[in-house]
C-alpha angles and dihedrals in degrees: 000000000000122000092228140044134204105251111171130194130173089287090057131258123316121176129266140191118271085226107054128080104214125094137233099297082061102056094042083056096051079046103055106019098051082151138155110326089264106119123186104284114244111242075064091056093044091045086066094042083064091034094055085040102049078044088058091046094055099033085055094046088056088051091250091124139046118250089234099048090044090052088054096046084050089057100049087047095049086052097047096052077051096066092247093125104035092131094043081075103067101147120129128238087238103078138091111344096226081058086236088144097057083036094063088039080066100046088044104046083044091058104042085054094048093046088048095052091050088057101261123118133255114280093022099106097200140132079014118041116189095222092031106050112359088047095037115148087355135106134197087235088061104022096057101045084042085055088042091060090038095052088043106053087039087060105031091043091046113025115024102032099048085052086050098049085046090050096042081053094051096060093041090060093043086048079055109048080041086054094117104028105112112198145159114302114209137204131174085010076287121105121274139168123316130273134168118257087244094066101054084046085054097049084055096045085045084056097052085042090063088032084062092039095053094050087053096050090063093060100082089060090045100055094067113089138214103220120115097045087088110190113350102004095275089102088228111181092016109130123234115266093017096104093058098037089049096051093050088052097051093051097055088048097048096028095232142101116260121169136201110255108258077226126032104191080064097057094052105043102044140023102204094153094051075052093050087039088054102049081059096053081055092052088058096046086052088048098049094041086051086049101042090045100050083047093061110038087055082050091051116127127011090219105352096050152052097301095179089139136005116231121210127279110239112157132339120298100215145009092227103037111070111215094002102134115197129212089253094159088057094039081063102033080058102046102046083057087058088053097048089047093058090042086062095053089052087044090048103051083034089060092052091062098084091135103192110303108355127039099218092191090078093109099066082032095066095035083050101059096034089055092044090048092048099045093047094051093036086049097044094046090059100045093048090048094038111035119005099052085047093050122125144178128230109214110188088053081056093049088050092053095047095049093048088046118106095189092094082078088082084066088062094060094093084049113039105006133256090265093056089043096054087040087057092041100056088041092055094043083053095045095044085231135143116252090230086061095046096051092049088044097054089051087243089121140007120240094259092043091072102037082056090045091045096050090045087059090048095056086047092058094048091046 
């Protein structure tokens, strides 16, 4: 058997491996675009898997396509959306912005399999022809934007979301079980009044609550899709009826709701709702930043630091410092968001690109915001299951700190006024007293007076 195999295109035959399944455009691509080590991600791949089988679906059912070649076409896609066929999709990220390149991947792998399972060899394209079967009524310009918001709201409805809600639980149990331990507030990294540790749990669960809120609130513009509008939004060569009957189709096979775009030169030339999405994705990486440092830094010691809770032990810290154990979770957790951050400013420049009728940057758009989407929910997951859940306070560490804390003293301005405070505050900072001593000391409360205060304050924060 020979190692290649004549595969020919418009452009003639070029040789391609015995044992692939792609065609000629493929081979060009792997050719020409040898580019970076980013290849298409595949929920993109398996998008137009359901995209080419719910199209076999609606162009058999319109009697555009023979029961027996659709049937083919259905398997290859079936195996393909099992994983049979992963290497078969090799193209790099770095390639024509419509994805014409991947698209036809897809058409061409589809036909060879389903050539083969009707009994014809590979490159023949016959009975099955990638443009004029697989392809039939479909564009790159429509199929791949269609595929973009598939993959998206797979990813986004059954992945990142559910990790979210798991790690949004998670901190409102700890603000819970945290619910009576009164510690150091802190502004400006300087003391401040008092909190319980609780409260500062809940403000981090009511961020990942919004977080969550925000990213719902962009499905709606993600379920409407672009196919139908072929090559330039006019739908030319789109058969009548094969809009409706396709979109039927590719919600029984995905389970959601996807619509057609009220207007399909839109949908080609701009991808304003991946940018929305996107800025999203960045709010939660803000959010979770904001909560892993925080996390850390309360964790920070363990004897020269803040010490407020201990966070689990889950590997060495260094190869020099024997015992020394590091906030990894939260290193990771921290770094993924960097890497989200800088994703939306390359979605963000990428989606301004919508040059007249086609936005050619759809290929880092959509690596960008399948990326984003993966490391948020990987990273969450992780810190919820191995840190988070093993997180503990360390409450005498809290009661030193709030002893040792002078910013009770706002609580004395209704008594005693904000000049006397202040006055008490900076005596006792000189002193390296407590404010309770310098009170009793200046005569302003007993002893028990300010336990009693104190204790009154302490009710109020809790309350």
């Amino acid at each position: 058997m020979q190692d290649f195999r004549q595969e020919s295109d418009s452009m003639g035959a070029i040789e391609v491996p015995n044992d692939r399944y792609w065609g000629a455009q493929t081979q060009r691509s792997l050719l020409y675009f040898n580019i970076g080590q980013e290849t298409m991600p595949q929920p993109v791949i398996y998008a137009l898997a359901l995209i080419k089988k719910a199209a076999a679906f609606a162009n058999q059912s319109l009697g555009h396509l023979k029961p027996d070649l659709a049937q083919a076409i259905t398997q290859a896609c079936e195996e393909i959306l099992a994983g049979q066929w992963d290497s078969h999709f090799p193209l790099k990220v770095w390639q024509t912005g419509s994805g014409t390149q991947t698209h036809m991947n897809i058409n061409e792998v589809i036909a060879n399999r389903a050539n083969q399972i009707l009994g014809h060899p590979l490159g023949s394209k016959t009975p099955v022809h990638p443009n004029d079967h697989v392809n039939y009524g479909q564009s790159s310009n429509d199929c791949f934007p269609t595929a973009m918001h598939i993959a998206t709201v797979q990813i986004l409805s059954h992945q990142l979301l559910p990790v979210l809600k798991m790690f949004q639980q998670g901190l409102v149990e700890k603000a819970k079980l945290f619910h009576d331990l009164v510690k150091v507030g802190r502004t400006h990294l300087q003391d401040a009044l008092p909190l319980t540790l609780g409260q500062e749990f809940s403000a981090f669960a009511h961020q990942v609550e919004r977080a969550i809120q925000y990213l719902e609130g962009c499905l709606p513009s993600l379920y409407p899709i672009a196919q139908g509008g072929t090559a330039v939004g006019t739908g030319l060569n789109c058969p009548s009826g094969f809009v409706d009957l396709f979109i039927i189709e590719l919600n029984r096979l995905t389970g959601l709701s996807f619509t057609s775009s009220e207007n399909k030169f839109d949908a080609l030339a701009s991808h304003d709702a991946l940018v929305a999405l996107s800025g999203a994705l960045n709010t939660l990486a803000v959010c979770c930043m904001k909560i892993a440092n925080d996390i850390r830094w309360l964790a920070s010691g363990p004897r020269c630091g803040l010490q407020e809770i201990s966070l689990p032990e889950n590997e060495p810290g260094s190869s020099i410092m024997p015992g020394k154990v590091n906030p990894t979770q939260a290193e990771a957790l921290t770094m993924a968001c960097c890497q989200v951050m800088g994703n939306h400013t390359t979605i963000t420049i990428a989606g301004s690109q919508g040059h007249f009728q086609l936005n050619v940057f759809k290929p880092v758009i959509i690596y960008n915001i399948l990326q984003s989407m993966h490391l948020l929910g990987d990273a969450c997951r992780s810190f919820t299951d191995h840190c988070l859940k093993g997180l503990t306070p360390n409450s005498d560490q809290l009661q030193r700190n709030l002893d040792d804390c002078l910013m009770l003293a706002a609580a004395l301005n209704p008594v005693i006024g904000y000049d006397k405070a202040a006055q008490m505050a900076h005596q006792a900072f000189k002193e390296h007293k407590s404010l309770e001593t310098v009170l009793v000391q200046s005569g302003i409360m007993t002893q028990e007076e300010y336990k009693r205060f104190q204790a009154e304050q302490i009710e109020k924060l809790k309350a």
